[in-house]
N, CA, C and O atoms as a DFTB+ gen file, in Angstrom:
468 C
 N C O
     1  1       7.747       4.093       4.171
     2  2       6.493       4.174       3.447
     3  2       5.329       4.301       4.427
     4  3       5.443       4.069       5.630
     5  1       4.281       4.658       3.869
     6  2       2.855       5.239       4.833
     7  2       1.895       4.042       4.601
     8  3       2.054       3.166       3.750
     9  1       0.923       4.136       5.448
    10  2      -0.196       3.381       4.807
    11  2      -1.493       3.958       5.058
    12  3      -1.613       4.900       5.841
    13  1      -2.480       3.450       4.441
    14  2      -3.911       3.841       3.735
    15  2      -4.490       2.480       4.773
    16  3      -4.256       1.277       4.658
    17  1      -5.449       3.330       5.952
    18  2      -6.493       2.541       6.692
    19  2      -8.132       3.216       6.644
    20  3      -8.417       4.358       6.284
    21  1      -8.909       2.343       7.029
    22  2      -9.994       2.890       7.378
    23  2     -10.740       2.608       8.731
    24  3     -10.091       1.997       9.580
    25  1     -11.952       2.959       9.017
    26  2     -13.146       2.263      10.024
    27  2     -13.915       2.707       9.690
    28  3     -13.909       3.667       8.919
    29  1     -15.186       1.971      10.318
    30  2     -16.910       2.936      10.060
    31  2     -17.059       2.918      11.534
    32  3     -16.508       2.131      12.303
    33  1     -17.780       3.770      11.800
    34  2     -18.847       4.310      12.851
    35  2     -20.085       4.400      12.718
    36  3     -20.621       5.324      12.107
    37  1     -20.508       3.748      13.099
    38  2     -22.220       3.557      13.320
    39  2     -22.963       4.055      14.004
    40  3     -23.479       3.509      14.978
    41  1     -23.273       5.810      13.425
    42  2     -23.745       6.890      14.267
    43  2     -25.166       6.354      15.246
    44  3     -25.462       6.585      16.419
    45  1     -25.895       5.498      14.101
    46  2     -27.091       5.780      14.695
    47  2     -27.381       4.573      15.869
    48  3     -28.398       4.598      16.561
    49  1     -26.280       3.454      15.996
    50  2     -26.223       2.354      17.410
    51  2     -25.050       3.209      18.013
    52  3     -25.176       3.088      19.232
    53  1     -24.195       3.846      17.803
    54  2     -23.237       4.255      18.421
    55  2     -22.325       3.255      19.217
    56  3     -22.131       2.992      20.404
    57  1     -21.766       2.737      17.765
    58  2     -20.917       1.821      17.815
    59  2     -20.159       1.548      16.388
    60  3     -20.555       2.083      15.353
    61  1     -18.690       0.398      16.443
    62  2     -18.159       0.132      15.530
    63  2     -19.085      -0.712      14.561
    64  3     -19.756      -1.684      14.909
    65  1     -19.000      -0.121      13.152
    66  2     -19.577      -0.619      12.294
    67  2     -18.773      -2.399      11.519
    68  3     -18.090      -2.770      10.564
    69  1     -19.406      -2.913      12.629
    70  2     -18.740      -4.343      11.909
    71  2     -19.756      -5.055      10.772
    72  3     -20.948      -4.766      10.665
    73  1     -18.901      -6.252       9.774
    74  2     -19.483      -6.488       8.862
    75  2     -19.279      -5.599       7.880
    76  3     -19.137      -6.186       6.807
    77  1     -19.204      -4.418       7.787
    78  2     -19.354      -3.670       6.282
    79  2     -18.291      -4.538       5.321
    80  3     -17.220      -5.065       5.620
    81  1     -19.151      -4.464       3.800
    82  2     -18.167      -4.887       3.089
    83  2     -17.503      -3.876       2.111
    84  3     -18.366      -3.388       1.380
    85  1     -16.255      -3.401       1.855
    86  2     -15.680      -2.480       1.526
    87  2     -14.639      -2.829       0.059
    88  3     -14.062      -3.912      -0.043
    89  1     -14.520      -1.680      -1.062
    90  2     -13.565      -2.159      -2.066
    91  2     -12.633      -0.671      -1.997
    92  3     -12.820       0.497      -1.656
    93  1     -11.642      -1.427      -2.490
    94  2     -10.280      -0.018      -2.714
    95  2     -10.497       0.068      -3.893
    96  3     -10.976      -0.877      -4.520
    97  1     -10.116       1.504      -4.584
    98  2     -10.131       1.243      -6.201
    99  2      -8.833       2.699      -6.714
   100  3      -9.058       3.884      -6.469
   101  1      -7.849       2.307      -7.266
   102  2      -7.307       3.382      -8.191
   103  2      -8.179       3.692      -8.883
   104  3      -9.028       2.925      -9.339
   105  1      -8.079       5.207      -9.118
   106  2      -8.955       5.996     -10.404
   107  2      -7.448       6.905     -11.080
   108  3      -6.624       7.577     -10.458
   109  1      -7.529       6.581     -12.609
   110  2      -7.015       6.892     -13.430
   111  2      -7.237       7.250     -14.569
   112  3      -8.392       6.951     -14.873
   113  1      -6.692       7.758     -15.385
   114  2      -7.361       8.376     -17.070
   115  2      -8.427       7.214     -17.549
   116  3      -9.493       7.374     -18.143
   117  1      -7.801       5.983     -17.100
   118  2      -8.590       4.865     -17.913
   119  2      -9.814       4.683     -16.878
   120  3     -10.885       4.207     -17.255
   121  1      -9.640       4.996     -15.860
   122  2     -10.810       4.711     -15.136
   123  2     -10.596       3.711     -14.078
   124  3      -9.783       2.816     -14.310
   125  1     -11.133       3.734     -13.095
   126  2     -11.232       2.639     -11.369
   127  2     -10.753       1.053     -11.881
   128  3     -11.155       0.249     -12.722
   129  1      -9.741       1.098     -10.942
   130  2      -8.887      -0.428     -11.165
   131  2      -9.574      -1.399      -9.548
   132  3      -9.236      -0.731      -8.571
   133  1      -9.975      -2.044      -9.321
   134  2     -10.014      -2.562      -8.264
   135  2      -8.439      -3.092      -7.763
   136  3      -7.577      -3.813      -8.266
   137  1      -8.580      -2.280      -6.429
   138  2      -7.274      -2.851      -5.540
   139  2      -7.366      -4.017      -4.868
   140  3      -6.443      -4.825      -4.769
   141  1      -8.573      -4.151      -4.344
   142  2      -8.746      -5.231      -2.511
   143  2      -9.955      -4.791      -2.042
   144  3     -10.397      -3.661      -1.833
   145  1     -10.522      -6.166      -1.883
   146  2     -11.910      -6.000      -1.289
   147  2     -11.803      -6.188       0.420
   148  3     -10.664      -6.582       0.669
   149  1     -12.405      -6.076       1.353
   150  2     -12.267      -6.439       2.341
   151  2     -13.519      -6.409       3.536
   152  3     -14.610      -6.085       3.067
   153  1     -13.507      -6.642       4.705
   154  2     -14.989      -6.943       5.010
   155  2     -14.541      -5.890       6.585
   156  3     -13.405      -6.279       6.856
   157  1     -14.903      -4.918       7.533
   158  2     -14.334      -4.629       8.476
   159  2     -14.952      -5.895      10.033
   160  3     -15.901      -6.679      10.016
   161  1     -14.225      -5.689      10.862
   162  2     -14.268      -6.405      11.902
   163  2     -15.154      -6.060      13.099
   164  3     -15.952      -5.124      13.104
   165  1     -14.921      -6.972      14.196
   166  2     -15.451      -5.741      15.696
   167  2     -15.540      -4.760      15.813
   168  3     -16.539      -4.176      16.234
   169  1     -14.312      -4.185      15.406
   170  2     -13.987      -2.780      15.962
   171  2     -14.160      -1.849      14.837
   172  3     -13.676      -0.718      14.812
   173  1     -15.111      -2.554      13.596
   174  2     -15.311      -1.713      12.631
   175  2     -14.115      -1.067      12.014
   176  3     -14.107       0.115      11.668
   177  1     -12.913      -2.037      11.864
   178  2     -11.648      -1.844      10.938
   179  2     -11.309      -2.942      10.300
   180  3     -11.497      -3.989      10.920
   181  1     -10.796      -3.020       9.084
   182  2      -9.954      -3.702       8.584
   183  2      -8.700      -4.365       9.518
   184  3      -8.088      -3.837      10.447
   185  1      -8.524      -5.896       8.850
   186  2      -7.150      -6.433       9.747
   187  2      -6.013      -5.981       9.728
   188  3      -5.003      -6.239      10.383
   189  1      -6.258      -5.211       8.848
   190  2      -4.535      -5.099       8.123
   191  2      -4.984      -3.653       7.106
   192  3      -6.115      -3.458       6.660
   193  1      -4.225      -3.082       6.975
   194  2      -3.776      -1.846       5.998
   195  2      -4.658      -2.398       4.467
   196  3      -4.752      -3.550       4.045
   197  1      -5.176      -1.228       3.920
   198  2      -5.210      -1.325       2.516
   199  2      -4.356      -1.541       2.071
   200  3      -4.018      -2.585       1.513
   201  1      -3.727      -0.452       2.240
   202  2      -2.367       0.000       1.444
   203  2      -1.072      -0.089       1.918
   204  3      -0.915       1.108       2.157
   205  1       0.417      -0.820       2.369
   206  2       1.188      -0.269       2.297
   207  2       2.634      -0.912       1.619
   208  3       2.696      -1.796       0.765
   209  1       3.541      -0.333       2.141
   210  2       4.159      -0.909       1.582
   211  2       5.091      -0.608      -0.271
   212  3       5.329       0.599      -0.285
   213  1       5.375      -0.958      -1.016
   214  2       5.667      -0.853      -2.643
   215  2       3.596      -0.498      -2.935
   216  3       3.446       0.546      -3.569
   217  1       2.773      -0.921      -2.711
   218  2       1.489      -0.702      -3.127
   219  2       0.872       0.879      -2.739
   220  3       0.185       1.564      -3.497
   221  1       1.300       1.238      -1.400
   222  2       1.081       2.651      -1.617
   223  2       1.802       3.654      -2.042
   224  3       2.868       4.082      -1.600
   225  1       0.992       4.106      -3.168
   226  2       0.863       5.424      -4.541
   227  2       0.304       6.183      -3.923
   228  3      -0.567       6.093      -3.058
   229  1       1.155       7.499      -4.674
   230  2       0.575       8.618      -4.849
   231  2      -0.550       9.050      -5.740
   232  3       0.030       9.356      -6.782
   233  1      -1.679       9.223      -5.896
   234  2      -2.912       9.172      -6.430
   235  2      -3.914       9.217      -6.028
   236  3      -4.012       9.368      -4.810
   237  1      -4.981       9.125      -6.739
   238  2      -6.728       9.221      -6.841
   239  2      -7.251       7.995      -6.183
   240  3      -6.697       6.978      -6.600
   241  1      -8.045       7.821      -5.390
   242  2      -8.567       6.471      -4.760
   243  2     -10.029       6.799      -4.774
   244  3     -10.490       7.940      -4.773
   245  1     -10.954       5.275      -4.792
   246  2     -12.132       5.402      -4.039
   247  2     -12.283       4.452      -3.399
   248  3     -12.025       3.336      -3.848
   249  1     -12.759       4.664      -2.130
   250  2     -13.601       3.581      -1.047
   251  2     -14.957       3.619      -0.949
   252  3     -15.686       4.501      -0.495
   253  1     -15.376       1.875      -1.737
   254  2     -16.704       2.294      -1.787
   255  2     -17.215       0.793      -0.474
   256  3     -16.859      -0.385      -0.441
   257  1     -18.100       1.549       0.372
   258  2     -18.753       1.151       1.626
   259  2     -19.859       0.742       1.432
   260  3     -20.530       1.625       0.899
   261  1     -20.695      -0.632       1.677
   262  2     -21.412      -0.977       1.511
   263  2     -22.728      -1.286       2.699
   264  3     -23.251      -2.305       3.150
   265  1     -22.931       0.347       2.923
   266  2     -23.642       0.881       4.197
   267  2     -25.219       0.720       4.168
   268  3     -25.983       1.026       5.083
   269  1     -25.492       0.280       3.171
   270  2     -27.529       0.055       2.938
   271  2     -27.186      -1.247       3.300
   272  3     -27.805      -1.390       4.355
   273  1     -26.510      -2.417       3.057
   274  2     -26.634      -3.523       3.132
   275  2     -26.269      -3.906       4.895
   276  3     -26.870      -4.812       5.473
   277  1     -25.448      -3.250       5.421
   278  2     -25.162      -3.395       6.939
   279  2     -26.041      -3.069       7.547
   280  3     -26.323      -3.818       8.482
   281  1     -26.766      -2.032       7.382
   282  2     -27.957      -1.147       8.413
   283  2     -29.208      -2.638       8.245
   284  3     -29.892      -3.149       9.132
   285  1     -29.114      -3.000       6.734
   286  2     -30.015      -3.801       6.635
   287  2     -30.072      -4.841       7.403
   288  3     -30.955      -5.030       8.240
   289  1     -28.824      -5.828       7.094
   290  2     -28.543      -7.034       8.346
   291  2     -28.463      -6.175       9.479
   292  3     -27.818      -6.963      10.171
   293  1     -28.586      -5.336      10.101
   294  2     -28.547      -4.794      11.462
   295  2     -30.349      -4.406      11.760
   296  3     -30.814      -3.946      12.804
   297  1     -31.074      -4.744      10.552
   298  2     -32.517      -4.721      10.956
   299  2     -33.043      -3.438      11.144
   300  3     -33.985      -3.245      11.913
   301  1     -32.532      -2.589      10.533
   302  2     -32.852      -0.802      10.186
   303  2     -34.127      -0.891       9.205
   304  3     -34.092      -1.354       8.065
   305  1     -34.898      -0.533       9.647
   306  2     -36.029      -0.360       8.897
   307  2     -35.389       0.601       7.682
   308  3     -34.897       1.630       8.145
   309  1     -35.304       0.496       6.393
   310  2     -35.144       0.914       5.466
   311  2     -36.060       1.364       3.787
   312  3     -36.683       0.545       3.112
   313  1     -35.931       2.475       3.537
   314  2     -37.092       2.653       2.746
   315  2     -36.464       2.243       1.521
   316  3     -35.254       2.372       1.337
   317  1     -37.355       1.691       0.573
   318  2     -36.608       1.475      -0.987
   319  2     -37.082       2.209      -2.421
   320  3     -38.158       1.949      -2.960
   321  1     -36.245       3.030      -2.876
   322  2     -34.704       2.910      -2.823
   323  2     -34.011       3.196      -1.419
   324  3     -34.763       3.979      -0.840
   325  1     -32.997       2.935      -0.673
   326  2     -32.245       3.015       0.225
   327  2     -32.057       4.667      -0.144
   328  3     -32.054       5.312      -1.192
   329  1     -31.910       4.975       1.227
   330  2     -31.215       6.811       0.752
   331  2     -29.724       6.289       0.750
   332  3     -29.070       6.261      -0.292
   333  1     -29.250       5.902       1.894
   334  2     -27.553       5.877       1.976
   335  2     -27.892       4.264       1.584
   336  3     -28.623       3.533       2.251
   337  1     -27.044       3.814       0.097
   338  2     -26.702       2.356       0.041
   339  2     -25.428       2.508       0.181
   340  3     -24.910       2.566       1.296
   341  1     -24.379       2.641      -1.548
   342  2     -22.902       2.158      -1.150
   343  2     -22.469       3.892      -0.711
   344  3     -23.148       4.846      -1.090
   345  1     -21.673       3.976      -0.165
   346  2     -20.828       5.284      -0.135
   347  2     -19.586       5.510      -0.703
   348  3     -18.533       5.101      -0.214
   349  1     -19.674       6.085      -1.619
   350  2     -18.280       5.818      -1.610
   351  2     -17.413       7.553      -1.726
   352  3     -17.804       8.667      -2.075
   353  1     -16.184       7.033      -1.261
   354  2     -15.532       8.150      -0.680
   355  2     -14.145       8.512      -1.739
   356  3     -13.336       7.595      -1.882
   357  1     -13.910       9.683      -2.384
   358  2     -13.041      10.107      -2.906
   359  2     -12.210      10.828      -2.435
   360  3     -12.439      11.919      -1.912
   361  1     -10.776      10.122      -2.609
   362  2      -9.693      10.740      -1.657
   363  2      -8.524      10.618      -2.928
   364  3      -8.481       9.902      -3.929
   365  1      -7.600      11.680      -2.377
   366  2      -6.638      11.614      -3.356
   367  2      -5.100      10.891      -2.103
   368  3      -5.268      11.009      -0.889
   369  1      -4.129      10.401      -2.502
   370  2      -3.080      10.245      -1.561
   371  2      -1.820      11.541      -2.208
   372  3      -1.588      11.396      -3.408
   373  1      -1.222      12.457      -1.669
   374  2      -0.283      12.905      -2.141
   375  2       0.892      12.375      -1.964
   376  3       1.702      12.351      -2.891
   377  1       1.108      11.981      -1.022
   378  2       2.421      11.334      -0.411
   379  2       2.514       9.996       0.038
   380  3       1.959       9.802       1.119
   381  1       3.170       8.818      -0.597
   382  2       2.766       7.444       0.038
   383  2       4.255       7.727       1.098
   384  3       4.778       6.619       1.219
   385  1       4.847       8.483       1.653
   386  2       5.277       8.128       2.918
   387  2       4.308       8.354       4.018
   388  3       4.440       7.837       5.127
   389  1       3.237       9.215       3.653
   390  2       2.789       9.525       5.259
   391  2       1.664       8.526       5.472
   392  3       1.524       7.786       4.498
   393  1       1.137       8.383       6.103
   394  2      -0.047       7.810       6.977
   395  2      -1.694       8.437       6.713
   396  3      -2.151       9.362       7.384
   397  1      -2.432       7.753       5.639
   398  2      -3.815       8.518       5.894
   399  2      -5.182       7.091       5.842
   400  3      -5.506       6.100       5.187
   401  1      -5.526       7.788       6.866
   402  2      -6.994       7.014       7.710
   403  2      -7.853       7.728       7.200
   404  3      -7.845       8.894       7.596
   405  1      -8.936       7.334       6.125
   406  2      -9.917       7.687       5.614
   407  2     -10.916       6.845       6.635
   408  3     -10.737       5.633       6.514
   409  1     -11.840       7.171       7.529
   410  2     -12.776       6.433       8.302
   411  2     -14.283       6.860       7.247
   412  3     -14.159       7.313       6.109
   413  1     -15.246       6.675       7.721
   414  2     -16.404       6.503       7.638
   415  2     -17.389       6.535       8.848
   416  3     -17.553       5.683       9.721
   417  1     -18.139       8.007       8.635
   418  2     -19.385       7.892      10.113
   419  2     -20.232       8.032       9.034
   420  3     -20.182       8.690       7.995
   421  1     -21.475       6.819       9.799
   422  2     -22.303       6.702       8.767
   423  2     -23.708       6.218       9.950
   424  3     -23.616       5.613      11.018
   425  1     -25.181       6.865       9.113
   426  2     -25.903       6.351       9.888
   427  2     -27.077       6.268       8.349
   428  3     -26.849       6.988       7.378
   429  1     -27.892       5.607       8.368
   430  2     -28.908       5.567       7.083
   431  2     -29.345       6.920       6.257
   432  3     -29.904       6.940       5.160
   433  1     -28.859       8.301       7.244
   434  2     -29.665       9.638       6.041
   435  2     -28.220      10.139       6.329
   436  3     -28.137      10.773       5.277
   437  1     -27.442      10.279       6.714
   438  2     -25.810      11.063       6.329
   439  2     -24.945      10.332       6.646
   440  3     -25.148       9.306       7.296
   441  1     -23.783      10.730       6.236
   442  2     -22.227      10.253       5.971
   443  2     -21.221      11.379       6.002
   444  3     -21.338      12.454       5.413
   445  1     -20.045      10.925       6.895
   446  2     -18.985      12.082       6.480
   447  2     -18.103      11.205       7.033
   448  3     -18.349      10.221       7.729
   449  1     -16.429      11.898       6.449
   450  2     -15.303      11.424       6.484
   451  2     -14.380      12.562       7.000
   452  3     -14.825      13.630       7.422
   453  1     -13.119      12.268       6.937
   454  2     -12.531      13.164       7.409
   455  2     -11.000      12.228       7.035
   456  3     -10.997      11.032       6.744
   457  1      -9.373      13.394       7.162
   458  2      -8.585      12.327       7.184
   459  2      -7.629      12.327       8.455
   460  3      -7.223      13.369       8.970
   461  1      -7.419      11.484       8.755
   462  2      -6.687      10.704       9.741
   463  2      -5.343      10.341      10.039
   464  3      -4.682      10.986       9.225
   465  1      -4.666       9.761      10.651
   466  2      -3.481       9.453      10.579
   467  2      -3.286       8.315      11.150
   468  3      -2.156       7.828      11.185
């Protein structure tokens, strides 16, 4: 079986985005199930896998990043409304054998992702 990781990058200190607080969510006909909340570390990762194991599915996911509130405790002058608050990122998994790293580069006016292994 594969597993489902992430990190943030913190374009604009150019560094690991620690502190973010982050949720997993299935999306299905009925709509976003919460999986696991989690908070990232030093190195701007999670301790451990979202996903693996019997828990990683093949399916629709979102990771939503809670990037207005980090910049904030990081003392980013911020305008309100926030431009970038939560982010959240839509990914599908096709295969729960393989390995996918959804990260997060993020700085207060853009965001992008990419996938990983």
């Amino acid at each position: 079986m594969g597993k489902l990781s992430t990190h943030v990058l913190d374009i604009t200190a150019g560094k690991p985005g620690a502190g973010v607080r982050l949720a997993l969510y299935a999306v299905g006909p009925a709509g976003r199930v919460l999986l696991k909340t989690d908070v990232t570390n030093a190195d701007g990762r999670c301790a451990a896998p979202l996903l693996e194991g019997d828990s990683m599915q093949a399916g629709k996911y979102e990771l939503v990043f809670s990037a207005g509130d980090y910049f904030a405790a990081q003392g980013v002058e911020l305008p309100e409304p926030r431009f970038i608050d939560e982010v959240t990122l839509a990914f599908g998994i096709a295969s729960a054998e393989q390995n996918y790293h959804v990260p997060l580069v993020v700085s207060p006016w853009a965001y992008s992702t990419y996938r990983g292994s």
